[in-house]
N, CA, C and O atoms as a GROMACS GRO file, in nm:
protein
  256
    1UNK      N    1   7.536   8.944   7.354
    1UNK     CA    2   7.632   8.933   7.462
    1UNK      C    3   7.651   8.785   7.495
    1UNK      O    4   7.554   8.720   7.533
    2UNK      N    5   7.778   8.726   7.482
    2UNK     CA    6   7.812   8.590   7.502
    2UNK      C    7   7.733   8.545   7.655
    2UNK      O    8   7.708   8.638   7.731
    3UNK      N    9   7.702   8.433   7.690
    3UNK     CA   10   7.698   8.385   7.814
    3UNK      C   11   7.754   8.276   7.817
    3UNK      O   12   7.814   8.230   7.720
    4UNK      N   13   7.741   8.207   7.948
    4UNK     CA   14   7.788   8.053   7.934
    4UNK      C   15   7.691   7.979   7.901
    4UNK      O   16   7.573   8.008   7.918
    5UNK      N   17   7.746   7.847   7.834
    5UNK     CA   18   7.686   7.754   7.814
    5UNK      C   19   7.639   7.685   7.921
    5UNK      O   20   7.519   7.684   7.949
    6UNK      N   21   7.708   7.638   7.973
    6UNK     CA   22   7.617   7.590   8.108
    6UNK      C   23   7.705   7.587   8.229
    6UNK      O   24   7.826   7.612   8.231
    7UNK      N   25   7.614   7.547   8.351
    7UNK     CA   26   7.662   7.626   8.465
    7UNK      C   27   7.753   7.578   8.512
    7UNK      O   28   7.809   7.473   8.481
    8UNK      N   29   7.785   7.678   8.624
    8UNK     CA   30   8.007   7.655   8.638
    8UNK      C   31   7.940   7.647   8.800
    8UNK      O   32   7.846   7.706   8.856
    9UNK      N   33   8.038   7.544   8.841
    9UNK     CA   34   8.017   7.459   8.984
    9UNK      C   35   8.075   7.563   9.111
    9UNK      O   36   8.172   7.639   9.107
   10UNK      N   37   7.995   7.541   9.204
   10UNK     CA   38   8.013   7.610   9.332
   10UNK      C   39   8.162   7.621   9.343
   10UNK      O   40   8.218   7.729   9.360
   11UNK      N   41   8.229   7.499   9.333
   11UNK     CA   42   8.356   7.445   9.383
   11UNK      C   43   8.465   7.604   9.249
   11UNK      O   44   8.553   7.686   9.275
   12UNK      N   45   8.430   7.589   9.190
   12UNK     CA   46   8.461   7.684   9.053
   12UNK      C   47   8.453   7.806   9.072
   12UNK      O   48   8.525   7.872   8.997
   13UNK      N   49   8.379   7.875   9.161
   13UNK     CA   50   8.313   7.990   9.165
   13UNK      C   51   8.374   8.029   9.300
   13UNK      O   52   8.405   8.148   9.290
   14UNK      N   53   8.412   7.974   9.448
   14UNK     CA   54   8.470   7.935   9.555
   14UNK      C   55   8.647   7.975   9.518
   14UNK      O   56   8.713   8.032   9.605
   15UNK      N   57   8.692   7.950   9.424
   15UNK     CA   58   8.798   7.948   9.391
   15UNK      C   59   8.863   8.057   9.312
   15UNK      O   60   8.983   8.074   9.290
   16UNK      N   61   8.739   8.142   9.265
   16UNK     CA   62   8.825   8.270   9.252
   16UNK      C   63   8.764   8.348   9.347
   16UNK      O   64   8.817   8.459   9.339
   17UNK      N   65   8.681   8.349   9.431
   17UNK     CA   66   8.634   8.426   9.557
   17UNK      C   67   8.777   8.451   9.673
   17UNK      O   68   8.811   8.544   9.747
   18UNK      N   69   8.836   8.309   9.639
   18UNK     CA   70   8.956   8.300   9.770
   18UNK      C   71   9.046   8.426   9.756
   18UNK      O   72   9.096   8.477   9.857
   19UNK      N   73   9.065   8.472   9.645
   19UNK     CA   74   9.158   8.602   9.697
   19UNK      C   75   9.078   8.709   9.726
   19UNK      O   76   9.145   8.810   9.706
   20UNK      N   77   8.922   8.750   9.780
   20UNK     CA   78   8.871   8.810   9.840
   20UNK      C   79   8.931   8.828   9.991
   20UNK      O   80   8.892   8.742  10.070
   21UNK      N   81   9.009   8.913  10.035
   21UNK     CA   82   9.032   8.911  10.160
   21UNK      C   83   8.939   9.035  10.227
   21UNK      O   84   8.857   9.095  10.158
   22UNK      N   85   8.958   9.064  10.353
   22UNK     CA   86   8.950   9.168  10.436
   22UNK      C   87   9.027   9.199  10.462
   22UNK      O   88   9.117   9.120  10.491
   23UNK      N   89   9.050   9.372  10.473
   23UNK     CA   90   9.200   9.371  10.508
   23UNK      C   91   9.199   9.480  10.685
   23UNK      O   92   9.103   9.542  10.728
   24UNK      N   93   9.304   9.471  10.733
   24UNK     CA   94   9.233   9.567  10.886
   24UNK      C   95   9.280   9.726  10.861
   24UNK      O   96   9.396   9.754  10.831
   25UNK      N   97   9.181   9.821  10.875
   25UNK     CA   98   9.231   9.980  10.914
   25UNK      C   99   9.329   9.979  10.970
   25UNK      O  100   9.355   9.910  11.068
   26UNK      N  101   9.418  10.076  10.903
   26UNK     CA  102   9.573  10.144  10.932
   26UNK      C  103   9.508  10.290  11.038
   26UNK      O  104   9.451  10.396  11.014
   27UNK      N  105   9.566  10.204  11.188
   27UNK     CA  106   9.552  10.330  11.239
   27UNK      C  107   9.675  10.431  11.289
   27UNK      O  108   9.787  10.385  11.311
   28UNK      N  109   9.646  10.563  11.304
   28UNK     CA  110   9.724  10.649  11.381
   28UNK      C  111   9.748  10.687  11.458
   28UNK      O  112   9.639  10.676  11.514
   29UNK      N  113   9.832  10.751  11.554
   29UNK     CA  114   9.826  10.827  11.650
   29UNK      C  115   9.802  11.025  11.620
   29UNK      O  116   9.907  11.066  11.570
   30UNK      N  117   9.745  11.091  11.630
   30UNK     CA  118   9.732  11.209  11.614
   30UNK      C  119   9.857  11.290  11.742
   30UNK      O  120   9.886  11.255  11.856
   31UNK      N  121   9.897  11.385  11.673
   31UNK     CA  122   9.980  11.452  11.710
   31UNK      C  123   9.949  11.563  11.820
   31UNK      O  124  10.017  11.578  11.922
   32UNK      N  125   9.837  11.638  11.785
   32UNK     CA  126   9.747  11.695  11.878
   32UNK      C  127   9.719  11.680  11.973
   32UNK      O  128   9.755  11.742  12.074
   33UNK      N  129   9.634  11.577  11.962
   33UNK     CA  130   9.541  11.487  12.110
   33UNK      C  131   9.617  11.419  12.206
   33UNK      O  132   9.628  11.439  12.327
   34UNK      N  133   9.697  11.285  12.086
   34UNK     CA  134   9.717  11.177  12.184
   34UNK      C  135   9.611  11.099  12.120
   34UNK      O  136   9.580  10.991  12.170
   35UNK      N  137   9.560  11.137  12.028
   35UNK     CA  138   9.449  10.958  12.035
   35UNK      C  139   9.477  10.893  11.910
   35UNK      O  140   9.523  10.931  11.802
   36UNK      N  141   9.429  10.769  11.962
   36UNK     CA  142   9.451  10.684  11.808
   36UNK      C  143   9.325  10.669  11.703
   36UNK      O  144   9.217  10.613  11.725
   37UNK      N  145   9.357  10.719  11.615
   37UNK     CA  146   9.205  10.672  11.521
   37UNK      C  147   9.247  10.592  11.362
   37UNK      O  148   9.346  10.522  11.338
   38UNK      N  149   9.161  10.623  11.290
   38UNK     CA  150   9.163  10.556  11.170
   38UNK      C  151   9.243  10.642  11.086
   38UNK      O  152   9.231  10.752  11.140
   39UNK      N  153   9.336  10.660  10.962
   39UNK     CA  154   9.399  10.713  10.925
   39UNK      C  155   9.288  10.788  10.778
   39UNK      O  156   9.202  10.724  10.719
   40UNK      N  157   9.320  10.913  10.752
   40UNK     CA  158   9.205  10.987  10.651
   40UNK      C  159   9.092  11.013  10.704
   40UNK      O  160   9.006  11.053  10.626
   41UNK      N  161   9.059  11.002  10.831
   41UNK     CA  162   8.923  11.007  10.894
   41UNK      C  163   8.944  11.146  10.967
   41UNK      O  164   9.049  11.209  10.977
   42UNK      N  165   8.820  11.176  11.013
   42UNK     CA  166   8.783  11.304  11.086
   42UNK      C  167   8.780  11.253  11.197
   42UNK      O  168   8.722  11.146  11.185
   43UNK      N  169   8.828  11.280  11.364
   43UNK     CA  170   8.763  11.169  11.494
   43UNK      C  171   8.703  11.269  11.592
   43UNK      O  172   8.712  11.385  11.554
   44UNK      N  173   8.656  11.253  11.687
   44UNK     CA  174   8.604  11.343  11.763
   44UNK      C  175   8.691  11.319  11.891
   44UNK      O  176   8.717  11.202  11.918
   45UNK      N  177   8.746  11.433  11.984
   45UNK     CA  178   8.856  11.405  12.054
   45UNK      C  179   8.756  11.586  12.175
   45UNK      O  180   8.721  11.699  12.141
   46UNK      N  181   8.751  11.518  12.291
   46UNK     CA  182   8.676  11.632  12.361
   46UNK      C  183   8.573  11.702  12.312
   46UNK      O  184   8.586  11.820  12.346
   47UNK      N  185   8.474  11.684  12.247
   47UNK     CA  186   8.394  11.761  12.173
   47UNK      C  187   8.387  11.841  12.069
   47UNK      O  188   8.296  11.916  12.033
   48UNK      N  189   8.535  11.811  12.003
   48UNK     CA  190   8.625  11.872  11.916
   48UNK      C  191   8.652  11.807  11.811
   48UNK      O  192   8.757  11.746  11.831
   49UNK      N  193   8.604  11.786  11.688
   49UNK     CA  194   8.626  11.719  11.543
   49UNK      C  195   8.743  11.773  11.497
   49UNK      O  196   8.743  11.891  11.464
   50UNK      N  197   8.872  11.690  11.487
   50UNK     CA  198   8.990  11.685  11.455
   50UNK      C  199   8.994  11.629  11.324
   50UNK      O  200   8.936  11.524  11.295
   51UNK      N  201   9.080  11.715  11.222
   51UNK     CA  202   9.109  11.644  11.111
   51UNK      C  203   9.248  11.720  11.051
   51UNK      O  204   9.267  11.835  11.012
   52UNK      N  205   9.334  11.603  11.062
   52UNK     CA  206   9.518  11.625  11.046
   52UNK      C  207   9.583  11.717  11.094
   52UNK      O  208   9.669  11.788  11.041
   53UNK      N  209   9.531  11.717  11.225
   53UNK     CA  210   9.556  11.764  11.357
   53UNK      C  211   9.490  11.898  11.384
   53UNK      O  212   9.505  11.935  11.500
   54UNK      N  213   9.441  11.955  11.330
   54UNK     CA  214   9.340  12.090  11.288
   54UNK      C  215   9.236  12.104  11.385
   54UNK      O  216   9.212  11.990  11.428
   55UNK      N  217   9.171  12.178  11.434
   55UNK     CA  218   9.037  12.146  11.480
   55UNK      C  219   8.895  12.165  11.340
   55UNK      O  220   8.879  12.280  11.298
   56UNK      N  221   8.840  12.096  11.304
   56UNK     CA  222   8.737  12.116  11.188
   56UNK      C  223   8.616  12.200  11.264
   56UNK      O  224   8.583  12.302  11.203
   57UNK      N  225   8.568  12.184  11.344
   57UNK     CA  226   8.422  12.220  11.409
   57UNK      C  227   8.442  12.170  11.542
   57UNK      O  228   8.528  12.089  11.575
   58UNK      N  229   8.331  12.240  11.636
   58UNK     CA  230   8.381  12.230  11.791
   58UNK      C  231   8.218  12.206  11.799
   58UNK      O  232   8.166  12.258  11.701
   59UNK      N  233   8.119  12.140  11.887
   59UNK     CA  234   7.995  12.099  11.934
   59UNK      C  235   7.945  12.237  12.007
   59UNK      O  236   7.996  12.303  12.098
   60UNK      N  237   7.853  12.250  11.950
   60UNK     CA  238   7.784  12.394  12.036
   60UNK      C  239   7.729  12.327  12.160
   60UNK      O  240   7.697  12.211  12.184
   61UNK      N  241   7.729  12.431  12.225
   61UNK     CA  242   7.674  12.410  12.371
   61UNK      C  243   7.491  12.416  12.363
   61UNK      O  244   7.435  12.481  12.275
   62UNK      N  245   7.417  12.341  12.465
   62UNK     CA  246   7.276  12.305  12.436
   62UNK      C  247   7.196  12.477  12.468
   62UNK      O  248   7.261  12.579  12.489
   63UNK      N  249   7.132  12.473  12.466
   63UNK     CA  250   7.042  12.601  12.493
   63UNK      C  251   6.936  12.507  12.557
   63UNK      O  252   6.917  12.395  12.510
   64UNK      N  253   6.852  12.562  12.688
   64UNK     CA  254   6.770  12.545  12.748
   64UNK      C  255   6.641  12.634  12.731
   64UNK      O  256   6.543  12.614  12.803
   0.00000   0.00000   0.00000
């Protein structure tokens, strides 16, 4: 397996890193609720796990 010959400078290495960005979450508004969350995500809205406007699962109540 080829390697390099010898070593490639910070300044070198810095310079193809630069198109590393971060990019910010696309959020939504849900149609249901009213709330805004992350888009493809599941959110929890009243104790109620919402996913594309659906209810997925609801939080059981505690037992004492």
């Amino acid at each position: 397996m080829p390697n390099p010959k010898r070593r490639h400078s910070q300044q070198r290495s810095a310079k193809r890193r630069t198109h590393y960005k971060a990019s910010e979450n696309t959020l939504t508004v849900d149609k249901t609720t009213g709330e805004t969350h992350v888009r493809h995500r599941a959110h929890v809205s009243e104790g109620k796990l919402y996913y594309k406007g659906q209810v997925v699962a609801e939080k059981a109540p505690l037992k004492a």
